[in-house]
C-alpha positions as a Markdown table, in Angstrom:
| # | Residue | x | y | z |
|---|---|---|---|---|
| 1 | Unk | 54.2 | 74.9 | 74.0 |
| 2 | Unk | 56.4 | 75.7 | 76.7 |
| 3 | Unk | 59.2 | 73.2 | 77.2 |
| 4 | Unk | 57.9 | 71.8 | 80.9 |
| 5 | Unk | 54.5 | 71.4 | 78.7 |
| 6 | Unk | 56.7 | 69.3 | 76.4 |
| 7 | Unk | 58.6 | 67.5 | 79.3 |
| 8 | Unk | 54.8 | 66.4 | 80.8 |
| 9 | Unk | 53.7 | 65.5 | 77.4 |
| 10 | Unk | 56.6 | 63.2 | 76.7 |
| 11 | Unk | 56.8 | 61.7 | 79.9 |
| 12 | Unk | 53.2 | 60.8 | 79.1 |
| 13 | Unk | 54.0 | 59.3 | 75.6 |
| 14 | Unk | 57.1 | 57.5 | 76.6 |
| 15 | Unk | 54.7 | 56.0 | 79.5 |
| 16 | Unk | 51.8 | 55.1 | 77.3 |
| 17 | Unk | 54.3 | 53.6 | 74.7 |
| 18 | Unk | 55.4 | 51.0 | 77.6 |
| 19 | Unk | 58.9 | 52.0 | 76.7 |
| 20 | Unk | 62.1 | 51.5 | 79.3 |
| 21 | Unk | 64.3 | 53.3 | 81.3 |
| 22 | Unk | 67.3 | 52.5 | 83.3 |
| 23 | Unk | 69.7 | 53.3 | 81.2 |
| 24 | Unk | 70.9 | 57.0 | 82.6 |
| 25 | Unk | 67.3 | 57.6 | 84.4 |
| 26 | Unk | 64.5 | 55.3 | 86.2 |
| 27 | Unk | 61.7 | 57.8 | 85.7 |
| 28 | Unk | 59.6 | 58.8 | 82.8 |
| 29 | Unk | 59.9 | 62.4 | 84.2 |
| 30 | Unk | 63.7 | 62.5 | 83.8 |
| 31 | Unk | 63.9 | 60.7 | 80.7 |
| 32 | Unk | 61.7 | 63.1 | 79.6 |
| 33 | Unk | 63.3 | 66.2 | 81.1 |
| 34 | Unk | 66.6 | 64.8 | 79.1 |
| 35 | Unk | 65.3 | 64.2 | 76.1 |
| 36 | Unk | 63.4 | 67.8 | 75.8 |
| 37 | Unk | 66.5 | 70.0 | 77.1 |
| 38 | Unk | 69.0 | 68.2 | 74.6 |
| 39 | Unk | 66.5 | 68.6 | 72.0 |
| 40 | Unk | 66.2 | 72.7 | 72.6 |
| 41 | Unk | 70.0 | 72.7 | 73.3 |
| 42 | Unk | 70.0 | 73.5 | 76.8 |
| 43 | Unk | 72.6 | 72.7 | 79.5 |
| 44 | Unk | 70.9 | 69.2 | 81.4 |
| 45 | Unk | 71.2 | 71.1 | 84.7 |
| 46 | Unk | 69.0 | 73.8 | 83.6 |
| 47 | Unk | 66.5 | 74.2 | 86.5 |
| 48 | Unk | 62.9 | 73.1 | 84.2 |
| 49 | Unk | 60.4 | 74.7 | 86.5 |
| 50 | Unk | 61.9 | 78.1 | 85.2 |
| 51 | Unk | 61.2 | 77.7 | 81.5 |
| 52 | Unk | 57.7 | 78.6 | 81.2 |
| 53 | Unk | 58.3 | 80.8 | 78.0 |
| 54 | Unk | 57.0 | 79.1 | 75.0 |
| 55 | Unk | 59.6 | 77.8 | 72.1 |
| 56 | Unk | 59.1 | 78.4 | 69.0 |
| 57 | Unk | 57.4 | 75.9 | 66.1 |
| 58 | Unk | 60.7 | 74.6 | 64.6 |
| 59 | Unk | 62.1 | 73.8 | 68.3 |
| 60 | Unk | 58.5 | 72.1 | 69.1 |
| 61 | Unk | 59.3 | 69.3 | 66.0 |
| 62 | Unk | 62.6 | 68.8 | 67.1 |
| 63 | Unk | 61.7 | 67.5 | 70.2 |
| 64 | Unk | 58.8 | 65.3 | 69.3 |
| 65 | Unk | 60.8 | 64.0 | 66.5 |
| 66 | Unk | 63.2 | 62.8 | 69.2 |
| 67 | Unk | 60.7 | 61.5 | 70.7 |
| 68 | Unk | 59.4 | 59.9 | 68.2 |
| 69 | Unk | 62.9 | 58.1 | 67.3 |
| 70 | Unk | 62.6 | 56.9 | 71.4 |
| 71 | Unk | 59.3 | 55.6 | 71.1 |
| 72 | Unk | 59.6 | 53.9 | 67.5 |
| 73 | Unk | 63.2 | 52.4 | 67.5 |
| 74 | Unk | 63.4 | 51.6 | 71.1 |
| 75 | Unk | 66.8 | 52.6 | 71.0 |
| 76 | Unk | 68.3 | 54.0 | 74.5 |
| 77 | Unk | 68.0 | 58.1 | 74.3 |
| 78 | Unk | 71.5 | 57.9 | 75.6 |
| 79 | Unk | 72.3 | 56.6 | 71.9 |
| 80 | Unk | 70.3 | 58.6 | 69.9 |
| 81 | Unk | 72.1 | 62.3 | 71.6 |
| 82 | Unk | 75.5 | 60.4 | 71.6 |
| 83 | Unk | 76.3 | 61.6 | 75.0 |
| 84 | Unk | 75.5 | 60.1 | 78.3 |
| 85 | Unk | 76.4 | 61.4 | 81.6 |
| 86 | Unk | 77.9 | 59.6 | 84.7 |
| 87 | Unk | 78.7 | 61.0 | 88.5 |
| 88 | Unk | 78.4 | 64.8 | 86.0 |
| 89 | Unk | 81.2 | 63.8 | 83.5 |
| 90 | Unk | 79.8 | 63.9 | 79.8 |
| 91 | Unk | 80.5 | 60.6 | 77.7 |
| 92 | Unk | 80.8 | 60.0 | 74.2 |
| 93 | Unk | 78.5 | 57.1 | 73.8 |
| 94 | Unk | 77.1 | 54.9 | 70.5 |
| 95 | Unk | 76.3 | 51.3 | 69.7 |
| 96 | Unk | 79.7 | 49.6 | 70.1 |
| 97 | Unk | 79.9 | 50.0 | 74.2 |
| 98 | Unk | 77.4 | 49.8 | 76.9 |
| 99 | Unk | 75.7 | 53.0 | 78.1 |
| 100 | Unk | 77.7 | 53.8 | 81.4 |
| 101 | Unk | 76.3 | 53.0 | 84.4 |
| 102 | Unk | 78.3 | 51.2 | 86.5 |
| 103 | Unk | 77.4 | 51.2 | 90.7 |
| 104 | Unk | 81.0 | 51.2 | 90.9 |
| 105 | Unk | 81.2 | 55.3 | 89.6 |
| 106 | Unk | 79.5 | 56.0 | 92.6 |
| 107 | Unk | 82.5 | 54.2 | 95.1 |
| 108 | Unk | 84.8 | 56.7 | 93.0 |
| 109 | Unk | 83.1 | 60.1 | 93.6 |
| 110 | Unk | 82.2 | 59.0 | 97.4 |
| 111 | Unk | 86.0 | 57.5 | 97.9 |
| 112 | Unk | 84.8 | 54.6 | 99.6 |
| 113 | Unk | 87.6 | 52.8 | 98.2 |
| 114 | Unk | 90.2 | 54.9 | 99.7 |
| 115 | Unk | 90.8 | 53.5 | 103.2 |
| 116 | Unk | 91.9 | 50.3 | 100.6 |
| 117 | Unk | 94.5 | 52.1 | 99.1 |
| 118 | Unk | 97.5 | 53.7 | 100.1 |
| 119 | Unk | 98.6 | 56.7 | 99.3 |
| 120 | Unk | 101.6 | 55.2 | 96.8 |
| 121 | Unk | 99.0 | 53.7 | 94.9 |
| 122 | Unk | 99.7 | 54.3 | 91.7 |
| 123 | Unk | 98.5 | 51.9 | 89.3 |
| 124 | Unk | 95.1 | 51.1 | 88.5 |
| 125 | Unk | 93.5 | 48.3 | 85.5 |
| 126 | Unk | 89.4 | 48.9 | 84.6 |
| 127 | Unk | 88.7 | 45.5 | 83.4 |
| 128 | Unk | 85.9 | 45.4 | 80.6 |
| 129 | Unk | 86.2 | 49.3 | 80.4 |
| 130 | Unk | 83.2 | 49.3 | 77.4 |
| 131 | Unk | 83.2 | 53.2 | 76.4 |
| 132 | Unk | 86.3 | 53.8 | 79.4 |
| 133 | Unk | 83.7 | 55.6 | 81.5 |
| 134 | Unk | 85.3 | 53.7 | 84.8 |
| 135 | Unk | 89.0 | 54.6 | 83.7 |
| 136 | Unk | 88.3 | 58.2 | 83.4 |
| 137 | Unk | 86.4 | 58.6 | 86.3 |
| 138 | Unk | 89.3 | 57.2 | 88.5 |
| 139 | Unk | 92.1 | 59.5 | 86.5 |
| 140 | Unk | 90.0 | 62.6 | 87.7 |
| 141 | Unk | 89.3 | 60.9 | 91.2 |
| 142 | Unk | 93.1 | 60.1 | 91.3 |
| 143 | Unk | 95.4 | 62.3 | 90.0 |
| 144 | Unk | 98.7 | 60.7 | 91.2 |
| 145 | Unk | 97.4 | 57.0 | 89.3 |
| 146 | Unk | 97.9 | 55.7 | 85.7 |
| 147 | Unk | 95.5 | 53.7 | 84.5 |
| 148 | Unk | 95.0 | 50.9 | 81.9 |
| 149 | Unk | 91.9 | 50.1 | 80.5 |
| 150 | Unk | 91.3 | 46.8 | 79.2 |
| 151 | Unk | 88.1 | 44.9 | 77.1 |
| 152 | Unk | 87.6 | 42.2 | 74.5 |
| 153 | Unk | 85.6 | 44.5 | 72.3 |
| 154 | Unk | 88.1 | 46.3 | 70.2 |
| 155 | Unk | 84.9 | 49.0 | 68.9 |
| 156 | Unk | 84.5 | 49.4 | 72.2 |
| 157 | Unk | 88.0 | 50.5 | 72.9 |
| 158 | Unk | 88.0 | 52.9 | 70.0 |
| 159 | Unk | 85.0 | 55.0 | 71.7 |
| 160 | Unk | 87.0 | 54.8 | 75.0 |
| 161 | Unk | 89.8 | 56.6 | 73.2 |
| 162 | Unk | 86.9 | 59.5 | 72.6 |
| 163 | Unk | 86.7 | 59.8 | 75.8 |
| 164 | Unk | 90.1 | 59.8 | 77.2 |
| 165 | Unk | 91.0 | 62.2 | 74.6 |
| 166 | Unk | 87.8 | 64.3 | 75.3 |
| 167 | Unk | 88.8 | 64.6 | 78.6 |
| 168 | Unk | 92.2 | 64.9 | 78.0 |
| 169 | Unk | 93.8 | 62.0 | 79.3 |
| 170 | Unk | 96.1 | 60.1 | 76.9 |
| 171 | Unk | 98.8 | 60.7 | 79.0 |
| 172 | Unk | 97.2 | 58.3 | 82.2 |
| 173 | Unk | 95.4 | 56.2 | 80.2 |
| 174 | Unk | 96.4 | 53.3 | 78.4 |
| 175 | Unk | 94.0 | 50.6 | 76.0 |
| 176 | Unk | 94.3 | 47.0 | 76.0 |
| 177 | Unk | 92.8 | 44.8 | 73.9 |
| 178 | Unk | 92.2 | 41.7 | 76.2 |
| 179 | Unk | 89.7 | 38.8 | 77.1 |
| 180 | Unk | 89.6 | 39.1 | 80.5 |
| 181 | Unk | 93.5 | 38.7 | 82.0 |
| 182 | Unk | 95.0 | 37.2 | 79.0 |
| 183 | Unk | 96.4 | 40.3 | 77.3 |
| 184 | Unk | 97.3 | 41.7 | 81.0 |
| 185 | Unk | 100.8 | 42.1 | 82.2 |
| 186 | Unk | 100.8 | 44.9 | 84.9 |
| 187 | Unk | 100.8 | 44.4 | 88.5 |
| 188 | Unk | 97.7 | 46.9 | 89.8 |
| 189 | Unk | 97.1 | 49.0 | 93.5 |
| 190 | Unk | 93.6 | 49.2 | 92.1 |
| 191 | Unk | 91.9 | 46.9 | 90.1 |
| 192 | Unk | 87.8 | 47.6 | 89.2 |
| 193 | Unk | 85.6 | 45.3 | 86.7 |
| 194 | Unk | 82.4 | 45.8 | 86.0 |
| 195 | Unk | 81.8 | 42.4 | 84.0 |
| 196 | Unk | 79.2 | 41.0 | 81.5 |
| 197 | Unk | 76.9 | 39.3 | 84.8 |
| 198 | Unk | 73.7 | 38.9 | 83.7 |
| 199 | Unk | 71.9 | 35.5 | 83.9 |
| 200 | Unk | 70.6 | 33.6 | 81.0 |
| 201 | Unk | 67.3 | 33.9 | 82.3 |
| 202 | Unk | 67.3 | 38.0 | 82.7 |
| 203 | Unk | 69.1 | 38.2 | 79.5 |
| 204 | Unk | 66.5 | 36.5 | 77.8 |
| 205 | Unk | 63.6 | 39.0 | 79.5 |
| 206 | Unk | 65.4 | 42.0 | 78.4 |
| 207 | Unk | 63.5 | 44.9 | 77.3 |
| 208 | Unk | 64.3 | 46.0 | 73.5 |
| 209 | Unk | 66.2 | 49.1 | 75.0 |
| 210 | Unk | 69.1 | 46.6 | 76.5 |
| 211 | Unk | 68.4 | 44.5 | 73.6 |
| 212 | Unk | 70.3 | 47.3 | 71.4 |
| 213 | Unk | 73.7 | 47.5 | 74.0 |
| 214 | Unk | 76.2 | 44.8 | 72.9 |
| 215 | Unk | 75.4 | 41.0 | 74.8 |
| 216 | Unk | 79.0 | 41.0 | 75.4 |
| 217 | Unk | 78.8 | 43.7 | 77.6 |
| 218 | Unk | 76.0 | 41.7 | 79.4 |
| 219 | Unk | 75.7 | 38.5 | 79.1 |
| 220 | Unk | 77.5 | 36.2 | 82.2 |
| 221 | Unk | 75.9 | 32.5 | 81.2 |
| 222 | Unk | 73.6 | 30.5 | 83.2 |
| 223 | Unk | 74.3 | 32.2 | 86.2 |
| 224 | Unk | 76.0 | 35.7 | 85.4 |
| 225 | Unk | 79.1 | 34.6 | 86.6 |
| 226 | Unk | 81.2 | 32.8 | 83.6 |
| 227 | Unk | 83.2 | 35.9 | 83.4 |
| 228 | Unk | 83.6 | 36.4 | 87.2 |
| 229 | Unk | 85.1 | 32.8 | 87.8 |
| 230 | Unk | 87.8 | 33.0 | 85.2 |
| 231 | Unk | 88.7 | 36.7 | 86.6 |
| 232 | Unk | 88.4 | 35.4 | 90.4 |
| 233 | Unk | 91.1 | 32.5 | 89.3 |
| 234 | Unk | 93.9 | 34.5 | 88.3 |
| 235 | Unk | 93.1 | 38.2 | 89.3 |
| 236 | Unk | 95.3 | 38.0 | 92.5 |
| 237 | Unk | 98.4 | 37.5 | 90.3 |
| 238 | Unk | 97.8 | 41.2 | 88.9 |
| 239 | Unk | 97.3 | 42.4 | 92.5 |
| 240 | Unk | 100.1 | 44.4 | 94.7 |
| 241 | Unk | 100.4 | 43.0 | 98.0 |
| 242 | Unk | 98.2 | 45.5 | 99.4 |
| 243 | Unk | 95.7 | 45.7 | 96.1 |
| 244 | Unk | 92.3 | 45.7 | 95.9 |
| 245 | Unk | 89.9 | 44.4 | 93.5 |
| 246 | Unk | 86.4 | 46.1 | 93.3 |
| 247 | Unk | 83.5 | 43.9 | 91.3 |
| 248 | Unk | 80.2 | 45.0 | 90.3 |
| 249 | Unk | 77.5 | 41.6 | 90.3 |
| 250 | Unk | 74.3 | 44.1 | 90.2 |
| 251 | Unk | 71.2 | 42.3 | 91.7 |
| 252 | Unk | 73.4 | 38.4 | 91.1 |
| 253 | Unk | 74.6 | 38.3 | 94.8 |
| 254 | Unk | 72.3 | 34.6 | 95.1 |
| 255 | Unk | 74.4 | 33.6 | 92.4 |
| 256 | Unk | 77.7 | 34.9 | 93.0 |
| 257 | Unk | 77.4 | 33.4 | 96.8 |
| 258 | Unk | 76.5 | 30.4 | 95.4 |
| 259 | Unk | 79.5 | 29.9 | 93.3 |
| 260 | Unk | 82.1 | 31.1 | 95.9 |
| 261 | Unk | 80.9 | 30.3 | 99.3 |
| 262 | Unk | 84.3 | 30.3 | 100.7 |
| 263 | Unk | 84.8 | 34.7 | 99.7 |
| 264 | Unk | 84.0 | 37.0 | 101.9 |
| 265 | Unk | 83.5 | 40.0 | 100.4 |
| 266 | Unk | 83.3 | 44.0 | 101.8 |
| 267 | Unk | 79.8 | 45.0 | 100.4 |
| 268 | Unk | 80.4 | 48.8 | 98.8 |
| 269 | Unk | 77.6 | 50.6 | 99.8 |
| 270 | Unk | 75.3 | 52.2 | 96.4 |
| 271 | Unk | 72.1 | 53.6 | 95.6 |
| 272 | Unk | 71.0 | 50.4 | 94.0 |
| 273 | Unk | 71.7 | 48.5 | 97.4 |
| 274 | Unk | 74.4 | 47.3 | 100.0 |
| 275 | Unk | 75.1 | 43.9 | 97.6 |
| 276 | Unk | 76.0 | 44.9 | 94.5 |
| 277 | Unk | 79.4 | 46.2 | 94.3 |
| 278 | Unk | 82.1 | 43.8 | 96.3 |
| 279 | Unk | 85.6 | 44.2 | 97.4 |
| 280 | Unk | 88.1 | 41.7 | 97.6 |
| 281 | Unk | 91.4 | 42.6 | 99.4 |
| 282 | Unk | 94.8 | 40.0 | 97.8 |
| 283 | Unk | 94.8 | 38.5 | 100.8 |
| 284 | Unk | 90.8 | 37.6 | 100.7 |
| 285 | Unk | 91.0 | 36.4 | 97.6 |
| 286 | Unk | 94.1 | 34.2 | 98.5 |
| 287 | Unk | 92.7 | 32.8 | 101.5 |
């Protein structure tokens, strides 16, 4: 078999299996294209529609025993290679942290935080910074800032520090064990959180793929926003005068207006929607 033959006939499994994706693709096609190029070793960029040659018998099992693992475990393929990729910058990734993700990756790469921020802005907090995806992304976006990464989850901190020394970053990056503010003492230019906000009733529809990422990582209460009004209380105390805070609430925007009628948000514009990543300025979140 060739390995597009083996992408089609994986993407067709993976379909007829009912299994799900959204957790570093949306499509069978590029979940399968993913799992078949790390299987065989090859760089994820590789342009598919050129490999035509046929792989040998050994790389054949390989890939349909990966498959196999995806289709009978349920776990996310982005735990089974160890690696997960977000805005092109590989990330150590296993069971103690959430997969990365986050809406808010894409404000970094497209700087649409920037007219925000100042040019002395130099310090910068990723609240509930799971595998410190967030934190790195913003020391390579921002050369100038030091940032701390803070989460509750102290096995999630550990494979942070994988990534901050796989990118080489333990000089800009510092780990804080914290719930929420309460292990906090910096004042931050930049503060970004992408909380646990998902409602009781999603959690309890999850798919067995976000069954396997850890419900602290995910789970908000009733309405998704537990985490959010304990942050929203205090956060301006951690703020500069000219700070920023940038939230992720996904697809709870019903929710969150619900419980804080009186914010008015900027919407950040994603590729998920104009409503799911918000920023407050100080002064917003004061008035």
């Amino acid at each position: 078999m060739t390995p597009v033959q083996l992408i089609v006939h994986c993407a067709q499994q993976m379909t007829q299996a009912g299994v799900s994706f959204g957790q570093g693709t949306l499509y069978p096609e590029d979940e399968a294209a993913w799992l078949v190029l790390w299987a065989l070793g090859l760089p994820l960029d590789t342009d598919t529609s050129q490999l035509t040659t046929d792989v040998d018998e050994q790389a054949v099992q390989s890939v349909l025993n990966l498959l196999a693992q995806r289709i009978q475990t349920r776990q996310p393929l982005a735990y089974l290679t160890k690696e997960a990729w977000l805005q092109g910058v590989s990330f150590y990734v296993d069971e103690r942290c959430l997969i990365p993700r986050s809406l808010i990756a894409e404000a970094i790469a497209a700087g649409s935080m920037d007219p925000w921020l100042s040019p002395d802005s130099t310090k910068a907090l990723d609240m509930c910074t799971g595998g410190g995806s967030l934190a790195v992304l913003l020391a390579l976006a921002y050369p100038t800032m030091h940032v701390d990464a803070s989460d509750i989850s102290a096995q999630a901190l550990e494979v942070a520090q994988i990534n901050i020394d796989r990118h080489g970053l333990p000089e800009r990056i510092k780990l804080l064990l914290s719930d929420g503010l309460s292990h906090v003492q910096g004042i931050y230019d930049l503060i970004v959180c992408n909380p646990p906000y998902v409602n009781a009733q999603s959690m309890a529809a999850l798919p067995a793929e976000f069954q396997a990422e850890p419900v602290l990582a995910l789970a908000g209460g009733h309405d998704g926003m537990d985490f959010v009004r304990r942050l929203l209380q205090t956060v301006s105390n951690h703020l500069t005068d000219h700070g920023v805070l940038v939230l992720e609430i996904g697809h709870e925007i019903q929710h969150f207006q619900q419980a804080f009628a009186q914010l008015e948000p900027v919407y950040l514009s994603t590729s998920a929607g104009e409503e799911q990543v918000l920023l407050f300025t100080k002064q917003a979140l004061l008035t």
